[in-house]
C-alpha positions as CSV (number, residue, x, y, z in Angstrom):
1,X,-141.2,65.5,131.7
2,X,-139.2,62.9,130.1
3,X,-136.1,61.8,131.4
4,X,-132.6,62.0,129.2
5,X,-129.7,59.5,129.4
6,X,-126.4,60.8,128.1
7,X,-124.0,58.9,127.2
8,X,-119.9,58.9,126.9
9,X,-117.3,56.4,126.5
10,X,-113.8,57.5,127.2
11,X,-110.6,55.8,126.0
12,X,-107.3,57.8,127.6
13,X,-109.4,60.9,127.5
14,X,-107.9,62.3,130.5
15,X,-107.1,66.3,129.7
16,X,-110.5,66.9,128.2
17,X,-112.3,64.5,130.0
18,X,-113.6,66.9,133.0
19,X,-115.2,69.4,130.4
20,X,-117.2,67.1,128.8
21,X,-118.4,65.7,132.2
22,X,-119.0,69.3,133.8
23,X,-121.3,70.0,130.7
24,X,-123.6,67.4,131.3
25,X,-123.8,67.9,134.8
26,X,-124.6,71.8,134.2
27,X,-127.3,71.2,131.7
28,X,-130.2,73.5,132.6
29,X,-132.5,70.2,132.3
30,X,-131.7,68.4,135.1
31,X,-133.8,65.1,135.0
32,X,-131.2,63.2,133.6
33,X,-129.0,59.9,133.8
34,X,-124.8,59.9,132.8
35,X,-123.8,56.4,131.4
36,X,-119.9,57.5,132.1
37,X,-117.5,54.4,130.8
38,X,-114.1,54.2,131.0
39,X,-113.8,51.5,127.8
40,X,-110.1,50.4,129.2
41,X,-107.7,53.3,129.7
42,X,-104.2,53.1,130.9
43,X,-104.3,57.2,132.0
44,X,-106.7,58.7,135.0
45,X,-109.5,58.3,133.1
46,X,-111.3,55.6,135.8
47,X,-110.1,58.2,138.7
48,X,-112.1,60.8,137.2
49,X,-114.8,58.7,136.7
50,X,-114.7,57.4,139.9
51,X,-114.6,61.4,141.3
52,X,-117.4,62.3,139.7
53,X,-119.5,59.3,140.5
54,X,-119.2,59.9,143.8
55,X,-120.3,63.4,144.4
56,X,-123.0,63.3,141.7
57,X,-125.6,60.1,142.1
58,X,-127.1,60.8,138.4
59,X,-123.9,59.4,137.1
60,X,-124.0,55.8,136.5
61,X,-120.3,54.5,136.1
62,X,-119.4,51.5,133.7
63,X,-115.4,50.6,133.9
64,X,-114.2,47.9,131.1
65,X,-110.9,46.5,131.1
66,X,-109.8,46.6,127.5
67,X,-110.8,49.0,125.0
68,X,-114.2,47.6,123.0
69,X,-114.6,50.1,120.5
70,X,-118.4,48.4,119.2
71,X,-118.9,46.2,121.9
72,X,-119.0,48.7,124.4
73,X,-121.5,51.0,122.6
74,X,-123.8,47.7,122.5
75,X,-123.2,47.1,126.2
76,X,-124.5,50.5,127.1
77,X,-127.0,50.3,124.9
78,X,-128.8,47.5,126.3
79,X,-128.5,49.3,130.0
80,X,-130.1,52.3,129.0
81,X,-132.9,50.4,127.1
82,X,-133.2,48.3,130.1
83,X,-133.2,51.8,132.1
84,X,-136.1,54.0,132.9
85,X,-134.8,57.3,130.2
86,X,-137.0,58.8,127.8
87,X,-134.6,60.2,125.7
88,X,-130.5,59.8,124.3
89,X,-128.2,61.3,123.7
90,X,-124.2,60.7,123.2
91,X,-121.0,62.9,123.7
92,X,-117.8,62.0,123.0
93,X,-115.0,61.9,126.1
94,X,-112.9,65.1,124.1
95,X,-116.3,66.9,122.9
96,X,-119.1,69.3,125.2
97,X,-122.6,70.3,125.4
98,X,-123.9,73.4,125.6
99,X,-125.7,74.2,128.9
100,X,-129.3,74.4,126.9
101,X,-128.5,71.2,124.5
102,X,-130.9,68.9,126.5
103,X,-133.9,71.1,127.1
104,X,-133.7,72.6,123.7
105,X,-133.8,68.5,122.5
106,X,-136.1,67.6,124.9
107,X,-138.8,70.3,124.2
108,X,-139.0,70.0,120.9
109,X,-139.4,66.5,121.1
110,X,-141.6,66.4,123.5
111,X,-143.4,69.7,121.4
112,X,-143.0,68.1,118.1
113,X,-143.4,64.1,118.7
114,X,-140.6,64.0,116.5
115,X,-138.4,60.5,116.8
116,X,-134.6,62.5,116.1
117,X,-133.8,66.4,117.1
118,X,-130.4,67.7,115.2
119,X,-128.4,70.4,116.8
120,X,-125.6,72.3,115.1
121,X,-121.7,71.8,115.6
122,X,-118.9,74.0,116.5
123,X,-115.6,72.6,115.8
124,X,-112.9,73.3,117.2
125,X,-108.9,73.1,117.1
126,X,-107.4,70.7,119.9
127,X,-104.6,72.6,120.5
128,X,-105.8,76.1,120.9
129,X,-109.2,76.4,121.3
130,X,-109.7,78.0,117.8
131,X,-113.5,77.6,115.9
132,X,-112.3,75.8,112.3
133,X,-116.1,76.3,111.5
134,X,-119.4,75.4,111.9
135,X,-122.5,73.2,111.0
136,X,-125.8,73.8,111.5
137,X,-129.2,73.6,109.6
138,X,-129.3,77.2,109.7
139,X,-133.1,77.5,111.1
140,X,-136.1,75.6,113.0
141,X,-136.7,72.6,111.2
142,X,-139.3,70.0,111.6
143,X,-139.5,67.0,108.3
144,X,-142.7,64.6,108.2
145,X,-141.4,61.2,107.0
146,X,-142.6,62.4,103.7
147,X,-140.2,64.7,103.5
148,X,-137.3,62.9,104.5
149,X,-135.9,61.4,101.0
150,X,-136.3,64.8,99.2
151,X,-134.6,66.3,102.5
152,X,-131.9,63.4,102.7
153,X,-128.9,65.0,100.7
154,X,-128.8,68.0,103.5
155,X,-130.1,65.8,106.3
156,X,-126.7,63.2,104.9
157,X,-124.0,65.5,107.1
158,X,-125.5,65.5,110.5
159,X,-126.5,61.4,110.5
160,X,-122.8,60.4,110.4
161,X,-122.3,60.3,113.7
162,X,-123.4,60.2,116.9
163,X,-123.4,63.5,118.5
164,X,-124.8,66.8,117.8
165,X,-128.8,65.0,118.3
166,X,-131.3,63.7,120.6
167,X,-133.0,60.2,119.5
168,X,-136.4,58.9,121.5
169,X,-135.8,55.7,123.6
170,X,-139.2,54.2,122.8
171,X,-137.8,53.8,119.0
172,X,-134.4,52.7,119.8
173,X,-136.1,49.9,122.2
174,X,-137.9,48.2,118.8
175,X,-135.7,45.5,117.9
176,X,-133.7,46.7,119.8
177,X,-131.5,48.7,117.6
178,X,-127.7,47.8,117.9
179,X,-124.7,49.0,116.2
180,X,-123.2,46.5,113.8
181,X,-120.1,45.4,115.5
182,X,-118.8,43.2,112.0
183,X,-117.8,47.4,110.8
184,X,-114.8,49.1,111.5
185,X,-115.4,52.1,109.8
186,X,-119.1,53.7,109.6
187,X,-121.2,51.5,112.3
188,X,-122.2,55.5,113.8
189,X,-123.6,56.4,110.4
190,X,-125.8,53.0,110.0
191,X,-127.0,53.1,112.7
192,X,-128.2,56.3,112.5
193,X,-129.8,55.7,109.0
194,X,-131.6,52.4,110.4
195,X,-133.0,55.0,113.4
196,X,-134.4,57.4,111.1
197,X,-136.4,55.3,109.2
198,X,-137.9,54.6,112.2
199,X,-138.9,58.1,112.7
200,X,-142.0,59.8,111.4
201,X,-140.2,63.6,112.2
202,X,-137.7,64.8,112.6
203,X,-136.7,68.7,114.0
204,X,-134.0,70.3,115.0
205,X,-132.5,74.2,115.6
206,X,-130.2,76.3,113.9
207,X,-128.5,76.7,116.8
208,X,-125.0,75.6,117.7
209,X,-125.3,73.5,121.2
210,X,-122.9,71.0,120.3
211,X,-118.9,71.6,120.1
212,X,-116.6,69.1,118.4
213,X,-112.6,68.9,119.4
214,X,-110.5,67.9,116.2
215,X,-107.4,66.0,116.5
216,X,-104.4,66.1,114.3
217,X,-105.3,62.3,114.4
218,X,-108.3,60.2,115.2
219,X,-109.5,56.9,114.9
220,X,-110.8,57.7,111.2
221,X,-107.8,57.5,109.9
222,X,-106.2,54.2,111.2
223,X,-105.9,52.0,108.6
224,X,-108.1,49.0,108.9
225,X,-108.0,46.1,105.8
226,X,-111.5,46.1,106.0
227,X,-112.2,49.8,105.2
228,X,-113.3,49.6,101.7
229,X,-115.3,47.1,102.3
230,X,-117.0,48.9,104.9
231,X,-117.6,51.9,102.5
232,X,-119.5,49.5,100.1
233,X,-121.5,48.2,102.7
234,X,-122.2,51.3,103.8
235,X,-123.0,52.5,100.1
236,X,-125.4,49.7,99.5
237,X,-126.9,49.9,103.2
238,X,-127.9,53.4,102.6
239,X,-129.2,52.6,99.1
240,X,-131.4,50.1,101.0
241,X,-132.4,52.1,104.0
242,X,-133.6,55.3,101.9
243,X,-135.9,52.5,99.3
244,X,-137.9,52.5,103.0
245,X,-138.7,55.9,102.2
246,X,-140.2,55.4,99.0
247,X,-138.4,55.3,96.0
248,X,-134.5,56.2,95.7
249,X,-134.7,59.3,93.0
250,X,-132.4,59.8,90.8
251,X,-130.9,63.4,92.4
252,X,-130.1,60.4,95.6
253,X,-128.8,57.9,93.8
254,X,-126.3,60.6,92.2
255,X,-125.7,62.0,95.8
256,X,-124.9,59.1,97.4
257,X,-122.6,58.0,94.3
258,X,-120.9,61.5,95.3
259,X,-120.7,60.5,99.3
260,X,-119.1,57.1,98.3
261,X,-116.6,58.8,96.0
262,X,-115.6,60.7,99.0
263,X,-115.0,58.0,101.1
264,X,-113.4,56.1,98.7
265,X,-110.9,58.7,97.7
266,X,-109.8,58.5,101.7
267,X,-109.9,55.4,102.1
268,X,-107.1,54.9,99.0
269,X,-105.2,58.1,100.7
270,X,-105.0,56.4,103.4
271,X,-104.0,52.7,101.9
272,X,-101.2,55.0,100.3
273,X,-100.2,56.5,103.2
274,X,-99.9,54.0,105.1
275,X,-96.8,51.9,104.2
276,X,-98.1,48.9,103.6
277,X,-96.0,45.7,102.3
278,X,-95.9,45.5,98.8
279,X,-98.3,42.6,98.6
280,X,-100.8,44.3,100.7
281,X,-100.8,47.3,98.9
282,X,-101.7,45.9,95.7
283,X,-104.4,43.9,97.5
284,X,-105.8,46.7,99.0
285,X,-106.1,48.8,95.6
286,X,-107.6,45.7,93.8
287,X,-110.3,45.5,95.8
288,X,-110.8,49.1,95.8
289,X,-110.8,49.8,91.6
290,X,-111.4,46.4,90.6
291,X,-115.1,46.9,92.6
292,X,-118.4,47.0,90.5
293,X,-119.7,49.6,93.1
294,X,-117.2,52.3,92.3
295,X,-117.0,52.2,88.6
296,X,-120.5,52.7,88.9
297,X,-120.3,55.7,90.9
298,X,-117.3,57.1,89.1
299,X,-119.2,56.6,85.5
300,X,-122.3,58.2,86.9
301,X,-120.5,61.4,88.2
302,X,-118.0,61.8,85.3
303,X,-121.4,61.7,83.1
304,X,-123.6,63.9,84.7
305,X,-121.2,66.4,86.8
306,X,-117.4,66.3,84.6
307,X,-116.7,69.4,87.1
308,X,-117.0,67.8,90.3
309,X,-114.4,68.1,92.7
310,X,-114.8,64.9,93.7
311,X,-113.5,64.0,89.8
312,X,-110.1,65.5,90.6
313,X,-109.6,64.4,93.9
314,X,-110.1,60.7,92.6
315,X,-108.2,61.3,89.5
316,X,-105.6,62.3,91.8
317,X,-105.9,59.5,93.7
318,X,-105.4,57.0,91.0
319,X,-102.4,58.6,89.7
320,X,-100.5,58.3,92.7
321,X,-101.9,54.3,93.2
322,X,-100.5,54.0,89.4
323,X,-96.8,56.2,90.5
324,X,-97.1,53.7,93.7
325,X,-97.5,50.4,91.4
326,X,-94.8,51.3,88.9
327,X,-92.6,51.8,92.2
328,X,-93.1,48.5,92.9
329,X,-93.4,47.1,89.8
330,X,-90.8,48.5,87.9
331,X,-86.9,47.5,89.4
332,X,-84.7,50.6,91.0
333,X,-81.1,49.0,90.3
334,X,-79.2,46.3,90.1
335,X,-80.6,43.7,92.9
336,X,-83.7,45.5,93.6
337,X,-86.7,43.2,95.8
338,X,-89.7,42.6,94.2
339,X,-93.1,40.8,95.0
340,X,-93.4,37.4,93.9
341,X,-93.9,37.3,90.4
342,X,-97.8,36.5,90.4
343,X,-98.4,39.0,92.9
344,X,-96.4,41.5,90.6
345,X,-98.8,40.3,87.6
346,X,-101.9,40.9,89.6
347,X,-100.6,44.6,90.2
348,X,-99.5,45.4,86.4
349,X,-103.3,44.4,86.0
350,X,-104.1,47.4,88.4
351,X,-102.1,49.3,86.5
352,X,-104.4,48.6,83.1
353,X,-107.0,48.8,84.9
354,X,-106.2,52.6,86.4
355,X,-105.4,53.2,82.8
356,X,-109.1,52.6,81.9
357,X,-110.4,54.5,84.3
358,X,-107.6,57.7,83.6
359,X,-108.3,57.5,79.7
360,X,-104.2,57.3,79.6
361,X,-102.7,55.5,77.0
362,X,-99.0,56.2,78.0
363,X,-100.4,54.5,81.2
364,X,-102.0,51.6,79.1
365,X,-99.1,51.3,77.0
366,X,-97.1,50.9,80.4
367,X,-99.1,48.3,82.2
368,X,-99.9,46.3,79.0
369,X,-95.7,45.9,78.8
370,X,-95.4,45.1,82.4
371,X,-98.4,42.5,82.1
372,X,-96.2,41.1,79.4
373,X,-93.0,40.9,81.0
374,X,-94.6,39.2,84.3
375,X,-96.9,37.1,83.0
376,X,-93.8,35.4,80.9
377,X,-92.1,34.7,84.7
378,X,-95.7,33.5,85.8
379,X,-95.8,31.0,83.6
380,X,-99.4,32.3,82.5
381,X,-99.1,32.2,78.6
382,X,-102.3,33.0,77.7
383,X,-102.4,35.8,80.2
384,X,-99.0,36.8,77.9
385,X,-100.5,36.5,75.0
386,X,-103.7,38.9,75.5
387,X,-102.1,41.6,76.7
388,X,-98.9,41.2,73.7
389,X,-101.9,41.4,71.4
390,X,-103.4,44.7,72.6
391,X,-99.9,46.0,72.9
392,X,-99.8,45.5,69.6
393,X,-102.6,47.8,68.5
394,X,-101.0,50.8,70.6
395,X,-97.5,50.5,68.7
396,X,-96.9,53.6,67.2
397,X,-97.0,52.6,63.6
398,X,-101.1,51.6,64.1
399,X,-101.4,55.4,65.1
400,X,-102.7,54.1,68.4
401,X,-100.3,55.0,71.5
402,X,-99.1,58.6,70.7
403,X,-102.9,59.6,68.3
């Protein structure tokens, strides 16, 4: 009967902290191994810990003084693989298991040889205790590796993260896999997708054995200046990962185009949110709607889906970067700061450049006059005279700007 380490890092998890431990300890399958680590708190996360550790022996403390959000996770890591488990699976300080989770995962690995076992989610409001809703597979499932591309587009949800699964040790150990510590944002979900193309099955159970505690807040939504460029990595790392699989069909390439629309569209809510400088700002969006990557997806999914949500939700996203830019861009009174004159050039380009991807020629029109004026305090005449020539052609009497 194979053994099952579990594993939980806990930053200032101290309210919720003894509910997630208490539902390891209580799992029906008992032949397991807790890697409990407090990754730097400055609350009573160590003393609990500590408490727990010393009245149950299957607990196998690790205390870190400073929080190491990816470094820690390869720290454990390398224990457990240096450990004598069978089996992993991970639980987040604030999160719980159900009392079944690990037999239910172990058996049906064990039953099926499968590399990866999915288990449904119940989330649930912080505060209160209330079920916000639910995810689960719905039935028994068991995927050859075969099956997996076709599969992928459902399979997509429950490989972001972490929890919620059961992954075989003897797989992790090849390599060994580690988590990508140069990724702020999505090192959970690649390394996940690595895993499963490892795998030649994978099952799983309709049943809900995992429960999820949402915050108002969480680390998600911190801004980080290397976000988008985590969600391109993570785009084309995907893209890459499934071509293991056999060939990336077309109804894939289209969903994954979808799944980095979404994340793009909160990654730019949350640049926009976030009160950033000026400078910054407009940095941020460049790199964002001046990238190859997401014209790409947005051409593809205005082409074959016009309906999508994900169109309006990015639509509305690009509107406010273009109210946002004009804010800056365009003076509020007498005295009013702005950027240095370059960096307000480089954002009236992002403002054409929004234009294209709106269709707006009222936008066009706008930015095209703003390149104008800044490239004249630039210096950058040619830069002045391109976009006064195009200007041109949208001047009411050519029938262009108000058609």
């Amino acid at each position: 009967m194979g053994k099952i380490a579990f594993l939980t890092r806990v930053y200032n998890g101290e309210p919720y902290l003894r509910q997630c431990v208490e539902s390891v300890l209580r799992q029906t399958e008992g032949n397991l191994a807790y890697y409990l680590c407090d990754n730097g708190s400055t609350d009573h996360t160590r003393a609990i810990i500590q408490e727990y550790a010393q009245k149950d022996s299957r607990i196998r403390p690790v205390y870190f003084e400073e929080n190491l959000p990816l470094a820690s996770m390869n720290l454990l890591l390398k224990q457990i693989y240096a450990g004598d488990c069978d089996y992993l699976a991970v639980l987040d300080g604030d999160d719980w298991y159900s009392p079944s989770f690990a037999q239910k995962g172990r058996e049906a690995l064990e039953r099926t040889g499968a590399g990866l076992f999915l288990a449904g989610s119940a989330f649930h409001q912080a505060e209160t205790g209330e079920v916000l809703g639910l995810r689960s597979l719905g039935t028994e499932l068991l995927l050859g590796r075969d099956q997996l591309a076709a599969a992928f587009p459902s399979l997509h949800v429950f490989l972001r993260t972490y929890w919620g699964k059961m992954l075989r040790l003897s797989l992790l150990r090849e390599g060994p896999l580690l988590v990508d510590e140069s990724l702020y944002y999505g090192s959970d979900t690649i390394f996940l997708l690595e895993y499963l193309v490892r795998c030649r099955q994978v099952a799983g159970t309709g049943e809900i054995l995992h429960h999820y505690r949402v915050h108002p807040s969480s680390d998600s939504g911190r801004y980080s200046p290397a976000r988008f460029r985590d969600d391109e990595f993570q785009r084309r790392r995907t893209e890459e990962l499934l071509a293991e699989l056999g060939p990336v069909s077309g109804e894939n390439h289209f969903f994954l185009s979808l799944v980095f629309l979404n994340a793009a569209i909160d990654t730019g809510r949350l640049y926009l949110n976030s009160r950033l400088p000026a400078e910054e700002l407009i940095r941020q969006l460049e790199e964002m709607f001046f990238s190859s990557p997401l014209e790409e997806a947005w051409r593809l999914v205005c082409a074959q889906a016009p309906a999508q949500w994900e169109i309006s939700r990015m639509r509305a996203v690009m509107q406010e970067a273009a109210g946002a830019l004009k804010g800056i861009l365009i003076p509020q009174g007498a005295g009013a700061a702005l950027p240095p004159w370059e960096a307000c050039l480089r954002g009236a380009k992002l403002l054409y450049r929004l234009s294209l991807f709106l269709a707006d020629p009222i936008l066009r029109g706008q930015a095209l006059t703003l390149r104008c004026a800044y490239a004249r305090r630039a210096g950058d005449r040619e830069e002045e005279a391109r976009a006064a020539a195009e200007l041109s052609a949208l001047l009411p009497a050519k029938g262009g700007l108000f058609e």
